[in-house]
N, C-alpha and C positions, 0 to 999 in steps of 0.2 A: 409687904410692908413698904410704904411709902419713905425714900429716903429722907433728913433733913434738910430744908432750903438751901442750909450752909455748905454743905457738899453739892447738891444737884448744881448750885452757882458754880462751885469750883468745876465739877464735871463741864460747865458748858465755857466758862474760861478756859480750859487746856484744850477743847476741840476748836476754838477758833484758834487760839495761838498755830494748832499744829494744823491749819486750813492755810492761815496765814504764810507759816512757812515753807507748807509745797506751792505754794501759787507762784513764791517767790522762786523757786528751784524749778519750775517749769519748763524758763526756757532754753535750759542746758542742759535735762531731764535726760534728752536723748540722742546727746553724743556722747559717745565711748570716753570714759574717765582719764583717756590720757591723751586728749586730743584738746586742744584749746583753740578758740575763734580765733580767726582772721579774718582781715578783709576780703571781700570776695575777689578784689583784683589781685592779691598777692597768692591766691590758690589759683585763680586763674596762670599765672605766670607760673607756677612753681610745675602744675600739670604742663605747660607748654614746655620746658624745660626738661621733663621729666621722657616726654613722648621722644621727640626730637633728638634725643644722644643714645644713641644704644647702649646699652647696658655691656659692662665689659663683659670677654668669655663667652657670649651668649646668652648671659641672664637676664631671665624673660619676666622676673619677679624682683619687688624692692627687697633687702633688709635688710637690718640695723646696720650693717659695718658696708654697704654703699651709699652713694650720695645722692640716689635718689628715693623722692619723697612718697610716690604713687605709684600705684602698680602700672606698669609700661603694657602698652596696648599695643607696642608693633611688634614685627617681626625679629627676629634672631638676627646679632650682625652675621654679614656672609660670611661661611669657614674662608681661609685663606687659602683655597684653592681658587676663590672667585676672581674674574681679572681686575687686578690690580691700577688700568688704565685701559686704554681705546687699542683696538684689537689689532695687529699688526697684517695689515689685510693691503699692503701697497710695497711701491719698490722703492730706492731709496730716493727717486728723485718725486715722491708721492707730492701733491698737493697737501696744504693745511687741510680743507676741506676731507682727505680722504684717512688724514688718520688725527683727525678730533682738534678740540681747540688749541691752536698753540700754545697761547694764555698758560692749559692746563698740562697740556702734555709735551715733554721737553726733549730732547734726543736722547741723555744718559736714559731717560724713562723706557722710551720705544728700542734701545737697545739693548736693555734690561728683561725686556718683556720677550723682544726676538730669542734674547739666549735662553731663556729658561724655556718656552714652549719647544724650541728645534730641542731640549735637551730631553724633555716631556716625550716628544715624539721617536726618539731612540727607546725609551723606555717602555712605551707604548707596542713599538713595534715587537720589542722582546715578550711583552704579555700575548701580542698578536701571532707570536711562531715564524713572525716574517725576517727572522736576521739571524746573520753569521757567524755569531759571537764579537770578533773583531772585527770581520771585515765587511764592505760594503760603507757607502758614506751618503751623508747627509748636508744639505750646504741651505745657504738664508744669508741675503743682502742684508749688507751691513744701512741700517735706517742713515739716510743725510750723508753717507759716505762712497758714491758711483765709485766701482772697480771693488770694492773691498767686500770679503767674504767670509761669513762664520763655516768653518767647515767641522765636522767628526774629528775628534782626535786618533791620530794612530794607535795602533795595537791598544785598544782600549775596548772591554767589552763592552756592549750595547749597553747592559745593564751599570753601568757603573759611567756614563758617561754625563755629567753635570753643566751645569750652563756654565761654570766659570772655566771648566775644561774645556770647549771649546775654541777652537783655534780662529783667527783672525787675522786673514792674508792680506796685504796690500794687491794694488792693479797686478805687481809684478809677479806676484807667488810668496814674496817673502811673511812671513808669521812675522807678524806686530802684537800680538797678543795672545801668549799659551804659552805653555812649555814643554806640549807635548810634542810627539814625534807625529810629521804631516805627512799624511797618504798622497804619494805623487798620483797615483790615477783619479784620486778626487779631485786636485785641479785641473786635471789634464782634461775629466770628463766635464766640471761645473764651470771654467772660467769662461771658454767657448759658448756655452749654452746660454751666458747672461749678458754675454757682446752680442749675439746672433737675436736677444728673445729680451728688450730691456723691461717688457713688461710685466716678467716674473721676478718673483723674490724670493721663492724655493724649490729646490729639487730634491728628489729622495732618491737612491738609486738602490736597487733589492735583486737577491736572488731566490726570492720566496719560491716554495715548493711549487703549487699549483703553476704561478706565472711561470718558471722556467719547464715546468715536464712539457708545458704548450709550448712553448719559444722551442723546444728542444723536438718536435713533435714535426716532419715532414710532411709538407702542404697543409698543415694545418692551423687558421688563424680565428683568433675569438671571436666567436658569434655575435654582434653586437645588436642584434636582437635575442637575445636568446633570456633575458629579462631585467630587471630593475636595478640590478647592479650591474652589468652589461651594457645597458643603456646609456649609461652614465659616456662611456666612448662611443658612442656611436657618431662616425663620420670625425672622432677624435683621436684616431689613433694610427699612428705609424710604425715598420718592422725599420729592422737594420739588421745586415747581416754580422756574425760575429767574425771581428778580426786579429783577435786576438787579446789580452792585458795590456788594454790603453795607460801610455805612460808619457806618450808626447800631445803637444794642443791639435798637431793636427789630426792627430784621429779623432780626438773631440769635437774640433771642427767639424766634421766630418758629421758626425751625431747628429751636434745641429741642427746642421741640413737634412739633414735625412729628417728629424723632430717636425722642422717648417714650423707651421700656424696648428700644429698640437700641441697637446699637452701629455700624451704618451706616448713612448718609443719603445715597443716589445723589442727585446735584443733576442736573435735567434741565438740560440744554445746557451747563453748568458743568463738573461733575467728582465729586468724593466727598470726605466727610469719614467719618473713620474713628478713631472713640473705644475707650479701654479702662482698665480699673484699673488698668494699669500701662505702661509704655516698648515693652516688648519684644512684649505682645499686640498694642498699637495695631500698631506697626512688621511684624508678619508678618501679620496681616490684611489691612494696607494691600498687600501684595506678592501676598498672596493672589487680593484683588478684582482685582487688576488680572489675574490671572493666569487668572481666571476667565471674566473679559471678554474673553481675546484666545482662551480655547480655544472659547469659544462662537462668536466673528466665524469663525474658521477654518475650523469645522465647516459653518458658514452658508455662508462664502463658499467652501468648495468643493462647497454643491450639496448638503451631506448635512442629518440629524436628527438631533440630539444624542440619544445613546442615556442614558436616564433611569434612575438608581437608582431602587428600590424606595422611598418614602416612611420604613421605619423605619432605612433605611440613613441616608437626609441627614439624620434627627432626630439619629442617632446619630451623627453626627460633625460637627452643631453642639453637644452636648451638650457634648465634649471640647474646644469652641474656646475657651472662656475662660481657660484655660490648663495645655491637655493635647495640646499637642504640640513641648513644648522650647521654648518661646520666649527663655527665657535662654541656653538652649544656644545656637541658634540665632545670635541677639543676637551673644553673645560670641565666637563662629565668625566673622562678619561682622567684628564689630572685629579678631580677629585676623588678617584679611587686611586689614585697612586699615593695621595696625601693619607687615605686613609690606612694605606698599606706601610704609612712611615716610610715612604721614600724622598733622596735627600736631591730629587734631580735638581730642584732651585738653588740648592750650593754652589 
């Protein structure tokens, strides 16, 4: 049945009306209904904005209750284990040049930064099996300040020892900053060692297991071929005989010299001290020797010879020890599983 004119008219009036109306609806068809045009330079700006700030906490995604507009395309900010400025890698009389722009980095900064890694590295050493509960000390130049020295608080476990605990001698010995009780053999052994050596800025002094059964071990001194932690001293390392519990400068003195143009001093029957230009060398040398010490006893003690690099191999890979193998890296790795362990050493 053929419909009436009067209808098939209407029929074809309501189909353009509703032609009419999506043509009109077309060109906002296909954005999301709660999203309204802008200009293209004000989305431009708002994505520059958005890239550019990192998202607080970590968050790697926008929504509703932050202030940004667009999903962020970069990276995570760093956990706060990351350094918080330029690495403390000089003594105190460094060049601008050798610890970052001055502009940016300011002394409270680099003295900030010294006391929480020396604090980091007691704590370090305590995950490492290399410390005495209380005793044994740790010392780090004071940045911008010649003579002056953060030292290990006394009778203070390893573990519990924080940047703000650390003590802060003047030239003379006297504590300008701490409250704790100061270890007379830690000045007696680091004051001497920083007048004799201005080109260091820490020392670590241990009586870790492996380093002392060696030092304690007749005629016997570390293979400095013997391999890649080993290497690390070769043609770098000096003995001293043990004289006893140094309490006065001159036996420190004394150290010293015997140290010369090293960087380590095996103490017979004692243990080691272990210097360097900056936190993070001393701190992975110290992990080194020890590591050295216990691959060599193993070898011994099961009977065997240590199998010996070639002479220009251990030159070459003490060439690279003064700081060519991450030691910051390294460093801040270490912190970052301290941070993850909720330790408070940056207190």
């Amino acid at each position: 049945m053929t419909p009436s004119p009067s209808w098939a008219e209407a029929l074809e009036a309501e189909a353009a009306m509703s032609a009419a109306a999506i043509s009109k609806r077309r060109p906002t068809a296909a954005l999301p209904p709660t999203r309204r045009q802008e200009p293209e330079s004000a989305r431009t700006a708002r994505r520059r904005i958005c890239v550019d700030i990192a998202p607080p906490d970590g968050i790697t995604k926008c929504s509703p209750d932050r202030p940004f507009l667009f999903p962020c395309l970069r990276r995570k900010r760093p956990p706060e284990h990351t350094p918080r400025m330029q690495s403390t890698t000089a003594t105190a009389n460094a060049t601008p040049a050798a610890i970052g722009d001055p502009a940016r980095t300011t002394a409270p900064d680099l003295l900030r930064q010294t006391r929480v890694d020396l604090a980091a590295v007691h704590r370090i050493t305590v995950l490492e099996g290399l410390h005495e509960g209380t005793w044994n000390h740790f010392s780090a130049t004071v940045p911008g300040r010649p003579g002056y020295l953060l030292l290990s608080p006394g009778q203070t476990h390893f573990s519990r020892v924080t940047a703000s605990s650390l003590l802060m001698t003047d030239p003379h010995g006297n504590v300008v900053e701490g409250s704790g009780i100061p270890n007379k053999s830690a000045w007696a052994i680091h004051a001497p060692l920083y007048r004799a050596r201005p080109d260091l800025a820490c020392a670590l002094h241990v009586h870790s297991p492996h380093v002392t059964a060696l030092a304690s071990t007749d005629g016997w001194r570390l293979d400095t071929r013997g391999g890649q932690h080993a290497g690390v001293f070769h043609g770098n390392v000096a003995y001293f005989d043990y004289e006893g519990i140094v309490t006065e400068d001159e036996e420190g003195e004394r150290m010293a010299e015997a140290l010369g143009d090293n960087s380590t001093l095996i103490m017979a029957n004692h243990g080691a001290m272990v210097a360097a230009a900056s936190i993070e060398v001393a701190m992975l040398h110290l992990i080194s020797l020890e590591r050295a010490c216990m691959t060599e006893w193993m070898v011994r003690a099961a009977g065997g010879r240590m199998r010996r690099v070639p002479v220009e191999v251990a030159e070459a890979v003490a060439a690279m020890a003064p700081d060519g193998f991450g030691e910051r890296g390294y460093l801040d790795g270490m912190k970052a599983l301290l941070d993850h362990e909720g330790q408070d050493y940056a207190d």
